[in-house]
VOVO-944650 format. One record per residue (C-alpha): residue in three letters; x, y, z. Coordinates in steps of 0.1 Angstrom, whole numbers, padded with zeros to 4 digits, always signed. Example, Ala and Ser with C-alpha at 12.3 -4.5 7.8 and 13.67 -1.06 7.14 Angstrom:
<atoms>
ALA+0123-0045+0078
SER+0137-0011+0071
</atoms>
This chain:
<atoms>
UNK+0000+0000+0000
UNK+0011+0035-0008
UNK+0009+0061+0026
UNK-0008+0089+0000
UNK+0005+0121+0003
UNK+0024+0112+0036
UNK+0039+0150+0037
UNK+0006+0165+0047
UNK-0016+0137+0058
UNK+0007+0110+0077
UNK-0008+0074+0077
UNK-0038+0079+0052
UNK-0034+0052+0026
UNK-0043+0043-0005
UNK-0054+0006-0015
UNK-0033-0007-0046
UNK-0068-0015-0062
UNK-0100-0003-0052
UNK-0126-0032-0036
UNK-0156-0040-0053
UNK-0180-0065-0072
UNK-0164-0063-0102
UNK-0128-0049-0119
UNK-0124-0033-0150
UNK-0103-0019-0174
UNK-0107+0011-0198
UNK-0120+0003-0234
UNK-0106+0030-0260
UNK-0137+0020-0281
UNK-0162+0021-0248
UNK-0152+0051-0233
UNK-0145+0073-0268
UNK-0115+0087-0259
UNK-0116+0117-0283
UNK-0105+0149-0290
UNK-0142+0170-0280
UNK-0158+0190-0304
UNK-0144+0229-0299
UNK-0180+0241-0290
UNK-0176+0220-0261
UNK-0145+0225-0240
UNK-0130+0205-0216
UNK-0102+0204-0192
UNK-0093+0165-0212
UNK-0097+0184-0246
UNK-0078+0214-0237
UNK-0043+0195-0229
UNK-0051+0166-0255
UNK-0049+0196-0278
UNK-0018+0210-0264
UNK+0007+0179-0272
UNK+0042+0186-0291
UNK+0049+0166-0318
UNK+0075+0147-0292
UNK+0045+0139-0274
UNK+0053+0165-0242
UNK+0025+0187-0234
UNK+0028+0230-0242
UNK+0024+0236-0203
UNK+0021+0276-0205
UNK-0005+0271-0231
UNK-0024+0246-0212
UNK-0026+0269-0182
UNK-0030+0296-0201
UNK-0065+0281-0215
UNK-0073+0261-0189
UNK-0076+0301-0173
UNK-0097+0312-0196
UNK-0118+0279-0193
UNK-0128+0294-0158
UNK-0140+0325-0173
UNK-0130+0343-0144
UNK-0105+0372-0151
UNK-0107+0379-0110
UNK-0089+0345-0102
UNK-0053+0346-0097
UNK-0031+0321-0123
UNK-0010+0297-0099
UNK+0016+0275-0116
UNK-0002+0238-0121
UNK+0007+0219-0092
UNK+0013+0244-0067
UNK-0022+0243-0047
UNK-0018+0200-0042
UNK+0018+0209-0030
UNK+0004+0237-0001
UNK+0021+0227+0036
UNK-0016+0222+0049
UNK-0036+0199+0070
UNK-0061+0180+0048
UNK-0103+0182+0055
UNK-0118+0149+0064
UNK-0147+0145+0044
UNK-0176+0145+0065
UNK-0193+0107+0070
UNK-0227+0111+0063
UNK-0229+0131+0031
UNK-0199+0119+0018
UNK-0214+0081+0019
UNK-0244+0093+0002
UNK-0221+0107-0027
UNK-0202+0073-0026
UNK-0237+0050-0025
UNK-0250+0069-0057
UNK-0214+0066-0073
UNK-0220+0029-0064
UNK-0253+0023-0077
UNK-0251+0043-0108
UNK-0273+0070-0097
UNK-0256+0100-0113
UNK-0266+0101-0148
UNK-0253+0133-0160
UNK-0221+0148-0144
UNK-0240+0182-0133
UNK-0255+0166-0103
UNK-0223+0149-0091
UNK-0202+0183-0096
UNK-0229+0198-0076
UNK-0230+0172-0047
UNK-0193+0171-0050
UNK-0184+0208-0044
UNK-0208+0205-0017
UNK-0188+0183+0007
UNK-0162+0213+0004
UNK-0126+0192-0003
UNK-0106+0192-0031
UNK-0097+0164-0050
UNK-0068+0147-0028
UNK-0089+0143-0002
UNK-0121+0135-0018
UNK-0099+0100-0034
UNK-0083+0092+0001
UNK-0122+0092+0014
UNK-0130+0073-0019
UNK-0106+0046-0015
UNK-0107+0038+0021
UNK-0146+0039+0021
UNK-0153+0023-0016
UNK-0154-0015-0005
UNK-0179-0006+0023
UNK-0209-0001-0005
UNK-0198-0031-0026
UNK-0201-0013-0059
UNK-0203-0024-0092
UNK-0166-0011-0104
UNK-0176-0010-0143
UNK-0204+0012-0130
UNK-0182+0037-0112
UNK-0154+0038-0141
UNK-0179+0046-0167
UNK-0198+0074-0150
UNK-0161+0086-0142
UNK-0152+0084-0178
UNK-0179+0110-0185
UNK-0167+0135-0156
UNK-0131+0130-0169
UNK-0138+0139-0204
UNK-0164+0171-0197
UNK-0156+0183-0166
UNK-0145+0219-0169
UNK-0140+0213-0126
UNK-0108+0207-0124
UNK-0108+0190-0088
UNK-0135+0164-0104
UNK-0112+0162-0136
UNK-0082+0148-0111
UNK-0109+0127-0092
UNK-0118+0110-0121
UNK-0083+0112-0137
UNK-0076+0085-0110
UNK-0101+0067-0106
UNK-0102+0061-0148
UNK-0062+0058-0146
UNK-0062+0028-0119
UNK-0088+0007-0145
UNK-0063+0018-0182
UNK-0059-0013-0200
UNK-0030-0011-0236
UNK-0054+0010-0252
UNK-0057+0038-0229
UNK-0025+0041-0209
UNK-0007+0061-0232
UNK-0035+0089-0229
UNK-0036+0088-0190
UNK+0011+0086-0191
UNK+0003+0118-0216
UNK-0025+0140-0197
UNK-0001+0129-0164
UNK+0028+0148-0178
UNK+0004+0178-0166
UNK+0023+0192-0133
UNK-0013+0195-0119
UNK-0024+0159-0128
UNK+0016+0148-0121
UNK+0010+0137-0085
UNK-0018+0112-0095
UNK-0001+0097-0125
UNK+0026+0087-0101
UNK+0001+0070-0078
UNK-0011+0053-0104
UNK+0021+0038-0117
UNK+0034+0031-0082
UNK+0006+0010-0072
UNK+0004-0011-0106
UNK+0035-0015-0102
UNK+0051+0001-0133
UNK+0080+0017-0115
UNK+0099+0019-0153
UNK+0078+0049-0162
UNK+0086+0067-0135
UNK+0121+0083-0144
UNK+0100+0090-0180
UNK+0074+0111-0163
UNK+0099+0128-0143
UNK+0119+0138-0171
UNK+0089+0150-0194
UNK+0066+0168-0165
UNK+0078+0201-0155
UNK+0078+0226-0121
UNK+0060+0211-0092
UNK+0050+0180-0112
UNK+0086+0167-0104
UNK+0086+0179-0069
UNK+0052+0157-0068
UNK+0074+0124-0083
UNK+0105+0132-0058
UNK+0080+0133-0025
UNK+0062+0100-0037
UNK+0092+0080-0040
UNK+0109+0095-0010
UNK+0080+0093+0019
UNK+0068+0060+0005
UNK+0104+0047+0008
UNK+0108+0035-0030
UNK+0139+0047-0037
UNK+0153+0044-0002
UNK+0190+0029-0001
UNK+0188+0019-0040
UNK+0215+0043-0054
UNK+0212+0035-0090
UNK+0176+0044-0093
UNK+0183+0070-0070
UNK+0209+0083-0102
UNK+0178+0076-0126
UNK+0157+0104-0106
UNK+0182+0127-0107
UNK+0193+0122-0143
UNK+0152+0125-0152
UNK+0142+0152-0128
UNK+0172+0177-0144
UNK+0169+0166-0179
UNK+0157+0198-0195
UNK+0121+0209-0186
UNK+0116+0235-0161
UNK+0127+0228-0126
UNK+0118+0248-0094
UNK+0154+0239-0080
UNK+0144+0253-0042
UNK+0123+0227-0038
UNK+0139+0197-0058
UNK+0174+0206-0047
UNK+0165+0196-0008
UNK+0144+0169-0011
UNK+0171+0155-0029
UNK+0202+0165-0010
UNK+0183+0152+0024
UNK+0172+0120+0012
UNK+0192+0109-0013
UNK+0223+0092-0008
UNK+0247+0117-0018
UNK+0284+0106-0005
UNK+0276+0074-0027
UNK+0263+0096-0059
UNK+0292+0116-0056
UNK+0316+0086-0067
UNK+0293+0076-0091
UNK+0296+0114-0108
UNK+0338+0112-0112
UNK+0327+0092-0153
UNK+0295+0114-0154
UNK+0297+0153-0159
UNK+0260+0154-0160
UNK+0251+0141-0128
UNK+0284+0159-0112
UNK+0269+0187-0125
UNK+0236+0184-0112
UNK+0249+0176-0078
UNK+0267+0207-0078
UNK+0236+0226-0083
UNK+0220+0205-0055
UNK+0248+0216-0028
UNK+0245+0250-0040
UNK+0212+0255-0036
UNK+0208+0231-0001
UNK+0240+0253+0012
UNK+0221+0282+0006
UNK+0191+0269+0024
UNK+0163+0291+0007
UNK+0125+0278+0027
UNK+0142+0249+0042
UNK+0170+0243+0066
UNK+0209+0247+0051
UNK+0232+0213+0049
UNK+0254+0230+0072
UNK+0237+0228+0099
UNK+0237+0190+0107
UNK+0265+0167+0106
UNK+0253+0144+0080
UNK+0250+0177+0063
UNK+0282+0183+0064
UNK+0294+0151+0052
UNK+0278+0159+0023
UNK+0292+0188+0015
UNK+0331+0176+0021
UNK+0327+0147-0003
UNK+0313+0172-0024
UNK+0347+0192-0022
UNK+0366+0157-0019
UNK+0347+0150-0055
UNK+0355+0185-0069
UNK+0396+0179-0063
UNK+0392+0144-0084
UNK+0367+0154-0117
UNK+0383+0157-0153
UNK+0355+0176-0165
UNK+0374+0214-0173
UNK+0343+0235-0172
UNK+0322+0214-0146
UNK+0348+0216-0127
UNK+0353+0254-0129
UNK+0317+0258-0121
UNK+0316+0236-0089
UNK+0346+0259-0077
UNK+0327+0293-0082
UNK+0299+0273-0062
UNK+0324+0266-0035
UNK+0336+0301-0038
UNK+0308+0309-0031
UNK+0300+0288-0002
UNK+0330+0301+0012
UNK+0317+0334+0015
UNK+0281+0337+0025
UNK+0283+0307+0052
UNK+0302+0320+0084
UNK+0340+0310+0082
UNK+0339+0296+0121
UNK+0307+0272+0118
UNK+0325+0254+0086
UNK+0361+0252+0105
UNK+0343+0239+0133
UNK+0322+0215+0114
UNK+0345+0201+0091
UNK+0363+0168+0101
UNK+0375+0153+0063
UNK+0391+0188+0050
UNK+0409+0211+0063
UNK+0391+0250+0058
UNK+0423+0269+0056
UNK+0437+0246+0028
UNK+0402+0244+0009
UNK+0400+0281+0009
UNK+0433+0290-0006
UNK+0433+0264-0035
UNK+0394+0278-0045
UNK+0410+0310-0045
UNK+0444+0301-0065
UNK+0421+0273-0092
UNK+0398+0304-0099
UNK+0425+0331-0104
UNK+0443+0307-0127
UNK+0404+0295-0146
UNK+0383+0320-0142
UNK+0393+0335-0175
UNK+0367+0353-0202
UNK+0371+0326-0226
UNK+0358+0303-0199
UNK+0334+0318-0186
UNK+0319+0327-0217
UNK+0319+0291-0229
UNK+0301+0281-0194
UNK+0277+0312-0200
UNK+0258+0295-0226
UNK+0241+0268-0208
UNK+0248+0280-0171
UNK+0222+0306-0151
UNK+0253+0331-0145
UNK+0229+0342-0109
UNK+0256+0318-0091
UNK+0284+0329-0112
UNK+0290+0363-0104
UNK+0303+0367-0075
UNK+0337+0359-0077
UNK+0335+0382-0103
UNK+0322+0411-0081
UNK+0347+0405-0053
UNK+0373+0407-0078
UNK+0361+0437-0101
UNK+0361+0420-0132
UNK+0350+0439-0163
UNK+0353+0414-0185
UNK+0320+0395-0172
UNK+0304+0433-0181
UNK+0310+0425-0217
UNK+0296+0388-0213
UNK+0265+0399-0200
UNK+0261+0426-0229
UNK+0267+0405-0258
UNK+0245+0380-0237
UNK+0213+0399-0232
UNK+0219+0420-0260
UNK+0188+0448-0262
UNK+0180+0434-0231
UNK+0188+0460-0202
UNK+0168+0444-0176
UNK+0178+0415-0170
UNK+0182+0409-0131
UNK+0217+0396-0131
UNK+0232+0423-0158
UNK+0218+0445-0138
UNK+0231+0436-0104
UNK+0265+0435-0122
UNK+0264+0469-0138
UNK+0253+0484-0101
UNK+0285+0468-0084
UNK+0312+0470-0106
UNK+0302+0491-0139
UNK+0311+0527-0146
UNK+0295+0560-0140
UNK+0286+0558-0178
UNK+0267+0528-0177
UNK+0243+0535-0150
UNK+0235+0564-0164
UNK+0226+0541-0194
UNK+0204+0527-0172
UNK+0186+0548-0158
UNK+0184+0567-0187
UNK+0165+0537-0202
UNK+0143+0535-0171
UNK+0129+0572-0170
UNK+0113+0564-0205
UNK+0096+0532-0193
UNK+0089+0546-0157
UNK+0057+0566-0167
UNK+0051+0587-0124
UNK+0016+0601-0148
UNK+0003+0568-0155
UNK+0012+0550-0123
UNK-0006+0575-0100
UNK-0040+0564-0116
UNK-0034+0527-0105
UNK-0053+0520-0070
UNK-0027+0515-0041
UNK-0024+0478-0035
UNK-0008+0464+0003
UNK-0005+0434-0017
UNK+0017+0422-0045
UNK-0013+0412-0076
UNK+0002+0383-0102
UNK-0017+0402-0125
UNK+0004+0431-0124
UNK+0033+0409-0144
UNK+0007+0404-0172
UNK+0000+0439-0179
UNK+0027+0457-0208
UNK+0029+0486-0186
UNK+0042+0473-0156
UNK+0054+0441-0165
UNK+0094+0455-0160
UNK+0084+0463-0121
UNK+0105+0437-0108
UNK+0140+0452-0128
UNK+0125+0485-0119
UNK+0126+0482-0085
UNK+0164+0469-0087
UNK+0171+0502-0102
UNK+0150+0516-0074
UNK+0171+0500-0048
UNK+0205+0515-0068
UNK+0192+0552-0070
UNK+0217+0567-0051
UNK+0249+0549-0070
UNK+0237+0569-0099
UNK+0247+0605-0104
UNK+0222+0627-0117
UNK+0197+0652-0097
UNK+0172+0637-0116
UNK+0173+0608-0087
UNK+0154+0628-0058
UNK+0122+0628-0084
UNK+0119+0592-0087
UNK+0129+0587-0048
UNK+0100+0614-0034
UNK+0077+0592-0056
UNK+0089+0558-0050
UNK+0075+0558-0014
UNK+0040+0565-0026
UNK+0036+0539-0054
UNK+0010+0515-0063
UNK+0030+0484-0057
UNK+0044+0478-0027
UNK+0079+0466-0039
UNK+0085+0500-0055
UNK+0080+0512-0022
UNK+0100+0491-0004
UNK+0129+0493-0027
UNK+0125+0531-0027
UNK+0128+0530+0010
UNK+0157+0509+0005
UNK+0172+0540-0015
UNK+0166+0560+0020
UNK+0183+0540+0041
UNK+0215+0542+0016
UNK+0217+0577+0014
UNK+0236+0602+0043
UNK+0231+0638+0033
UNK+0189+0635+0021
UNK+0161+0655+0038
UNK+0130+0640+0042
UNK+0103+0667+0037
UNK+0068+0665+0055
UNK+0048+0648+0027
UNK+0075+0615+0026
UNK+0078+0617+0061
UNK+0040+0613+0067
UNK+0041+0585+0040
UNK+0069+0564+0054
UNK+0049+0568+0089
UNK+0018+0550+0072
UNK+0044+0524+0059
UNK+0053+0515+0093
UNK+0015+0496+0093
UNK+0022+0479+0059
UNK+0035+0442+0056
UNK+0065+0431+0077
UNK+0089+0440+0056
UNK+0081+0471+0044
UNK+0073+0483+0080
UNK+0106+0466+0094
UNK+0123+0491+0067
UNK+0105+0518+0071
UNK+0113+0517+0108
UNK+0147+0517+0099
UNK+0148+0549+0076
UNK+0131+0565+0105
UNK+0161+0555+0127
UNK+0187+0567+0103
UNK+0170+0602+0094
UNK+0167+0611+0132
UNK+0127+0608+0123
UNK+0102+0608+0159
UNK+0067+0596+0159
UNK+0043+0616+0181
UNK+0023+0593+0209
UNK-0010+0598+0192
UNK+0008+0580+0157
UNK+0025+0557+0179
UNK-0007+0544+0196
UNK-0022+0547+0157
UNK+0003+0521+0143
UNK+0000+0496+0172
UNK-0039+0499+0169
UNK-0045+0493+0134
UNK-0016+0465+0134
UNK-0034+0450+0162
UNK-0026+0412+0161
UNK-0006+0415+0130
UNK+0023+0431+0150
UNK+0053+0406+0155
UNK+0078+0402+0181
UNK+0098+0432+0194
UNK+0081+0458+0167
UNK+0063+0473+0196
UNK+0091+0477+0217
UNK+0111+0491+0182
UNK+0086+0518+0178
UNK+0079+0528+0212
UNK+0122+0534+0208
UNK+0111+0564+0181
UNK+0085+0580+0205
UNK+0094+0616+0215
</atoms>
C-alpha cells in the first residue's frame, strides 16, 4: 500500500486496487476517448490539444486556456501543481454526506455529471482528499466497479471542474488497460495531474515509467514524483535508481530547484552519488547545483547545519579535487567560492572533520584566479544561469563579465543579473545608461492612476505597462549609485507607489543615502508604511532611525492599533524606541 500524500496527511493510505464487485479496465472503443468538439471544451480536450509533436505537453498554453476555461478574469493564475503541494492539513470528508455521494457513485445514480459536480463541491474538499475518502470507504458499499469507471469516464472527459477532472483522472487511470494508458502517461505529464499519474504507476507497479514522467513533466509535477518515491520509501537505499531520478528530474524541462534541490540532497544518498559522478559530468553537475542550492538553504534548513549535512558537503569538495571535467569543474569551484563566502568562516572550521578549511580556501581561491578567464566563462555562460556565477566576479572587479553579459542579453537591459553586475562593478557611464532607459519606461503620470495595493497582484506581471516592475525596483534600490539630480524625483515618488515593492525598494534607497532630507509629505508616507507588511514596516522603521525621524504618541498608539494582532515580536518595543 502506498501512505498517499504522507507530507501533509501521515498514515492515510491508499489501496493498490480499489474493492468492489467487479474490476475493470478502460475500453478506447467504450469510453471514446476523443479529442471533444471545440464548442464543447473540456479540461481533457484542452491539454489533449496542447501535445508537441515529441509527445510533451505545451504547459504555458495549457494553463494559459485552462484560465480562460474558468472565465474568471478575478482569479489569480497559480503555476499547475502548486495548490496539491500547499504545507496544509487535509479536511476529512464529512461521514454522512460523503457516503451518500459514494452510495450513488455505487449504484449508478448519477446520470449526467451536473449533479455529481454539484454534490461534489458541496462536501467542500478538493480532489486529494475526496480520493483518500473514496478509496478507504469504496469496498464498504460493494459497488459495481464497471459502473463507477464509466460514470467517471464522462466527468473526466467534460468536466471543466478541475478538482472532479483529477478525481476521475484517477479513478479512470487505476482501471487503463493497452489501449488507454498512453492517454492517461500523456494528460499525467500535466504538473497539476503529475502527482496522481505517479500514484497510479506506483501501485500497478510500473515503476519503469517513473524516471519517463519525471523527465517529461515540469515545475512542481517533479517535486510531486520526488516526495512519492521518497516518503513512501521506494527509492530508499537503492542508489542507482536513486541516479535515474536525478538524471530524469534535471533533464531539460523546467525545474523549481528550491524545492527539488533539498528533497534530494536530504534523502538521497549523496556521498555514494558523488563517486558515481567522477565518469559522469552530468550528474556531477547536477549535484553541484544541488549543494548549492541546499548550502544556501532558501525555505528549508541549510546542509550545514547538521552533521550528516556536512558530510555531504566535504565529499562534495573531496569529488570536486578528483573530476576531469574542465568547465564542470570550474563551475563547482565558483559554487564553492561561493560557499566560502556567505556561510560564516567559524561554523565550517568547526564542522568540518574530512578537509581542512584553511587549505580548501586557498586552492578555490588560486584554481579560480588561474580559470576564471573570459574565454571560460563565456563558454560556461551558454548553458549555465550566471545568478551563481557572479560573485567571484564582483569580489574581484572583473569587467570582463560586463562584456559577457552585454553580448548576452543583448537589447536586453533588464535582465536581473546584468543589472546587479552593472550596479556593483560598472562605470558612471553605464548606469547612467540605465537609468536613462528607465525614466522612459517609468511613466510617475500613469502610475498614479493605479489603486494603491498592500499586496503584491500576479496580474500586475501580465500587464505591458508594468510588467518591468521587478528590474524596476532593482534600479530603485541602486538610485543613489547613480549620479544625476534627476534621482530625488523618482525617490520622493517611490514611497507612494502603487506596488508595494517599488515602495520598499525606494525605502531601500533612503536608508542608503547620508546627506537626504525627508520633507513632510515623505515623512508622513513612510509613517503610514510602518502599518504595511513586515517587511516594508521593518524598513521603514529603519529609515526613521537613520534620518533622526520621531513619531508623536498619538501616531505611535495609531500604528500599534491598526496593526493590532498583526504586530510581530519586538516591533512594539522598536517603535515605542522612536517616541518623543
Amino acid at each position: 500500500m502506498l501512505k498517499s500524500f504522507k507530507k501533509k496527511t501521515e498514515g492515510e493510505k491508499i489501496e493498490k486496487k480499489s474493492s468492489g464487485n467487479n474490476e475493470s479496465t478502460v475500453n478506447k472503443e467504450d469510453v471514446g476517448f476523443k479529442r471533444r468538439k471545440k464548442e464543447k471544451k473540456s479540461i481533457y480536450g484542452i491539454i489533449l490539444n496542447n501535445v508537441n509533436n515529441n509527445g510533451i505537453l505545451n504547459v504555458p498554453k495549457i494553463e494559459n486556456e485552462l484560465w480562460e476555461l474558468k472565465n474568471d478574469p478575478s482569479e489569480p493564475r497559480v503555476m499547475a501543481g502548486f495548490i496539491d503541494n500547499l504545507r496544509v492539513e487535509q479536511k476529512e470528508v464529512n461521514q454522512i454526506p460523503g457516503m451518500l455521494v459514494l452510495e450513488k457513485l455505487a449504484r449508478g445514480k448519477y446520470i449526467e455529471i451536473e449533479e455529481f459536480e454539484e454534490e461534489f463541491k458541496r462536501l467542500n474538499v478538493n480532489a486529494k482528499e475526496f480520493l483518500n475518502f473514496f478509496h478507504k470507504n469504496v469496498g464498504t458499499v460493494k459497488p459495481d466497479m464497471k459502473v463507477i469507471h464509466d460514470f467517471m469516464v464522462k466527468v473526466f472527459t467534460q468536466t471543466k471542474e478541475m478538482e472532479l477532472f483529477k478525481t476521475a483522472y484517477e479513478i479512470v487511470g487505476m482501471f487503463s488497460d493497452e489501449g488507454t494508458k498512453q492517454i492517461i502517461f500523456t494528460i499525467g505529464q500535466y504538473p497539476e495531474l503529475t502527482r496522481y499519474l505517479g500514484l497510479i504507476l506506483l501501485n500497478s507497479g510500473d515503476f519503469s515509467r517513473i524516471p519517463v514522467l519525471a523527465a517529461r513533466t515540469e515545475g512542481w509535477g517533479k517535486v510531486s514524483i520526488l516526495e512519492l518515491l521518497i516518503f513512501n520509501g521506494f527509492i530508499k537505499g537503492n542508489v542507482d535508481e536513486q541516479v535515474k531520478v536525478i538524471k530524469a528530474i534535471y533533464s531539460g524541462s523546467f525545474v523549481i530547484n528550491v524545492e527539488t534541490d533539498p528533497l534530494i540532497a536530504y534523502n538521497f544518498d549523496l556521498k555514494e552519488i558523488f563517486d558515481k559522478s567522477l565518469e559522469d559530468k552530468d550528474l556531477f553537475l547536477n549535484l553541484v547545483h544541488i549543494i548549492n542550492t541546499t548550502v544556501e538553504g532558501g525555505v528549508y534548513r541549510s546542509l550545514v547545519n547538521s552533521p550528516e549535512g556536512i558530510e555531504k558537503i566535504e565529499k562534495f569538495i573531496q569529488t570536486l579535487k578528483k573530476v576531469d571535467f574542465e568547465k564542470e569543474k570550474l563551475i563547482g569551484f565558483i559554487i564553492l567560492y561561493r560557499m566560502l563566502k556567505y556561510v560564516p568562516a567559524e561554523l565550517l572550521e568547526n564542522s568540518f572533520k574530512e578537509v581542512k578549511y584553511t587549505e580548501v580556501k586557498a586552492k578555490t581561491e588560486k584554481y579560480l584566479e588561474k580559470n576564471y578567464t573570459k574565454e571560460n566563462m563565456e563558454d560556461i555562460f551558454k548553458t549555465e544561469n550566471e545568478f551563481f556565477l557572479l560573485d567571484y566576479a564582483i569580489d574581484n572587479k572583473l569587467e570582463f563579465m560586463l562584456d559577457l553579459m552585454r553580448k548576452k542579453y543583448i537589447g536586453n537591459i533588464y535582465n536581473y543579473n546584468f543589472l546587479n553586475l552593472i550596479f556593483e562593478i560598472g562605470s558612471d557611464e553605464d548606469k547612467n545608461e540605465i537609468f536613462k532607459a528607465f525614466t522612459e519606461d517609468f511613466k510617475i503620470e500613469d502610475r498614479k492612476k493605479e489603486e494603491y495595493s498592500v499586496e503584491t497582484k500576479p496580474e500586475w506581471s501580465l500587464n505591458e505597462e508594468f510588467k518591468n516592475d521587478v528590474p524596476h525596483s532593482i534600479i530603485i534600490a541602486n538610485l543613489h549609485k547613480i549620479k544625476d539630480d534627476e534621482i530625488n524625483k523618482y525617490i520622493e515618488y517611490g514611497i507612494f507607489d502603487f506596488n508595494p515593492q517599488i515602495r520598499h525598494t525606494a525605502l531601500i534607497t533612503l536608508l542608503s543615502l547620508d546627506n537626504y532630507k525627508i520633507n513632510a509629505k515623505m515623512l508622513k508616507q513612510v509613517k503610514k508604511l510602518l502599518g504595511e507588511t513586515p517587511h516594508i514596516r521593518r524598513t521603514a522603521l529603519e529609515v526613521m532611525k537613520k534620518h533622526g525621524k520621531k513619531l508623536t504618541k498619538d501616531e505611535y498608539e495609531e500604528v500599534i492599533n491598526n496593526l493590532g494582532e498583526k504586530i510581530l515580536e519586538g516591533e512594539k518595543e522598536a517603535l515605542e524606541n522612536l517616541v518623543n
